[in-house]
N, C-alpha and C positions, 0 to 999 in steps of 0.2 A: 865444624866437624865435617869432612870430608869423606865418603865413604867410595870407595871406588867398585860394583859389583862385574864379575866375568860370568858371562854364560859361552855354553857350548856351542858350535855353527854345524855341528855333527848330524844328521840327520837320516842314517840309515840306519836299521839295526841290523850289522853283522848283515848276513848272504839271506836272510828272511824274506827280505822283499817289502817288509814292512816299514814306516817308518817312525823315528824316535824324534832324540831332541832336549830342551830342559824340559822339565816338570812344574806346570805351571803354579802350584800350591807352593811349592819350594823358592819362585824368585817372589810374587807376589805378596807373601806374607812377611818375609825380610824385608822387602821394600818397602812397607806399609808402619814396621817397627821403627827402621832406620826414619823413615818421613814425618813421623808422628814424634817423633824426638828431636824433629829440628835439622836431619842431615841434607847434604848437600851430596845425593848421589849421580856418580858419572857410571853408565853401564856401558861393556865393553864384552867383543867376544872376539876369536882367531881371526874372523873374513870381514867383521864389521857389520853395519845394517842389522835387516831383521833376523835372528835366530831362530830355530824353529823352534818350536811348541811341542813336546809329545802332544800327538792327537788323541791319548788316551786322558792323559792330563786335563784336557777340554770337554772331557764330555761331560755329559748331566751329572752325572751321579759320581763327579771328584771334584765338582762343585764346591768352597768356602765362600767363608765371609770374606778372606781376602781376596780370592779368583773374582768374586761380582763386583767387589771395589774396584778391582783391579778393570775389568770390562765396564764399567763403568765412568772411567776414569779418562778423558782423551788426550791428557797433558803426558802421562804415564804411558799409552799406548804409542801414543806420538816417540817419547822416548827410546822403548825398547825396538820402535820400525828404526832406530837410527841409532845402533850402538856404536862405539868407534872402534877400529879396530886396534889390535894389541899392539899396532906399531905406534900406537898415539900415545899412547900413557904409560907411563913411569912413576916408581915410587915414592918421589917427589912433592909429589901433587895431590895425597893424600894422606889421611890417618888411619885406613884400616882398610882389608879387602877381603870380598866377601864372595862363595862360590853358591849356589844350588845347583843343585843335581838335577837327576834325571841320566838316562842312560846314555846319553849322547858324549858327555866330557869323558866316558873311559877310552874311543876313540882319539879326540882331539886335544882334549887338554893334559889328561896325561902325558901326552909327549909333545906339546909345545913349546918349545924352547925360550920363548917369548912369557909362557905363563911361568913356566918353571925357575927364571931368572926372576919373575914379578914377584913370584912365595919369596925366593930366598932371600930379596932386595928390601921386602917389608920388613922378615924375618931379622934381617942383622940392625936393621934399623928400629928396633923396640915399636914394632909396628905390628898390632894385628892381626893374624889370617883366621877367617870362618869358612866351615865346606858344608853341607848338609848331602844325607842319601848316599848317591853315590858321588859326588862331588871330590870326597876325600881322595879320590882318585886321584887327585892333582898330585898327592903328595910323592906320587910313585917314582921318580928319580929326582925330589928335591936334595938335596942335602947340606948340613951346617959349615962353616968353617974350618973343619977339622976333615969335613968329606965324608963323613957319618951318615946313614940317613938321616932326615929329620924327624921323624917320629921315631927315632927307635931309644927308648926307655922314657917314651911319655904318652900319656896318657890319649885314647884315640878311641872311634867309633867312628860306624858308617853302614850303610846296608848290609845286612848279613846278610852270611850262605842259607841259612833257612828262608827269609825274605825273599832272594833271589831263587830259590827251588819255587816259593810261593807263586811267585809270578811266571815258572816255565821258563827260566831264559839262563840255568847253571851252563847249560852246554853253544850259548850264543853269544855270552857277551868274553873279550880277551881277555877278561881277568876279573877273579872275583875279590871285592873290594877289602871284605873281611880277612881272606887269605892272603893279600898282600899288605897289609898293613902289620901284620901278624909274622910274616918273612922278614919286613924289614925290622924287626926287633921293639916296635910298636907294646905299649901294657892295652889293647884292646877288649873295651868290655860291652856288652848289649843287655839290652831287660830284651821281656816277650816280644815277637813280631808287632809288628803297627805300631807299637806304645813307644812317647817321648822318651830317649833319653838321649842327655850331653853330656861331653868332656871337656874339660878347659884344662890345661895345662901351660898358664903359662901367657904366650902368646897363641896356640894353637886351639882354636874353639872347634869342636865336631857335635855334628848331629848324626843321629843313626836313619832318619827314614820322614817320610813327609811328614808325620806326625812331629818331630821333631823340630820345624823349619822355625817359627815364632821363637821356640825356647836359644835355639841357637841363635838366632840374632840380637834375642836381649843380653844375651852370655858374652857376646864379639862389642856390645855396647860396655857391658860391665866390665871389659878389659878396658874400653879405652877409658871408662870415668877414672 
């Protein structure tokens, strides 16, 4: 079992000054799922090398069990200083692909032409795709063989607009993850802020928020069993 994961290389947030990135609870606890069942993951992002970290993601108190596995860990650290980039891998080479979030992929991998050709190449090949957070962003000009969006009349989650108010950033990030999955004719649905919930539809596995990251990757596993 082959898992191929993408993260973000994105690392400003919008004209803030601040900086973003993935979320470190969001790859670390998929990878931890994925590793603990035996996968064989290759991690990969737009530039290649190391991706940034939100620096928020690292501090004390966003701390799990998987973030100190994860810091713990030097074979896994070693990995993610050396992602390859998205001109390496193709859908070939694996059985399933998997995103975390973090606010860095609404930047970059939403318009990657490289990641966008990688959903749709999984997609028609009864292959897989998992996003968590804001991650689903990826999905924003994927579309099926007919030229349809992909998510539109299946079933979808991903950070809501209440979430994104939560954290102060509706008027900084390019687009808000729930509103556009919702445009594109997506059945998008959430429980309360913070709290797990997934969709599977299918091939298409979604998490709504970090709380979400472990359940969506045992969901992207139970697609491929």
């Amino acid at each position: 079992m082959k898992i191929l994961m993408v993260l973000t290389s994105h690392d400003q947030l919008g004209d803030t000054g601040q900086k973003t990135g993935f979320w470190l609870e969001e790859f670390a606890a998929p990878y931890y799922v994925f590793v603990d069942a035996g996968a064989d993951i290759t991690l990969a992002s737009p530039k290649g090398g190391q991706p940034p970290i939100d620096p928020k993601s690292d501090a004390d108190d966003a701390q799990t069990l998987a973030t100190r596995r994860f810091k713990s860990d030097g074979l896994a650290q070693q990995a993610l200083a050396n992602t390859k980039s998205l001109d390496e891998v193709d859908v070939e080479g694996y059985d399933a692909l998997f995103y975390p979030g973090g606010h860095g992929p609404l930047w970059d991998l939403a318009e990657d032409q490289r990641s966008i050709a990688l959903i749709q190449g999984f997609y028609r090949s009864d292959k897989p795709v998992g996003a968590v957070c804001h991650a689903p962003a990826v999905f924003r000009h994927t579309v099926d063989s007919h030229g349809d969006p992909l998510v539109k009349g299946r079933k979808a989650t991903g950070f809501s607009n209440s979430e994104e108010e939560g954290v102060g950033l509706t008027d900084v990030v390019p687009f808000l993850v729930e509103d556009m999955l919702k445009q594109h004719g997506a059945d998008y649905s959430k429980t309360d802020d913070w709290q797990s919930h997934v969709t599977t539809d299918g091939l298409l596995i979604m998490g709504q928020n970090p709380a979400s990251s472990e359940a969506t990757a045992r969901a992207l596993l139970g697609a491929l069993a």
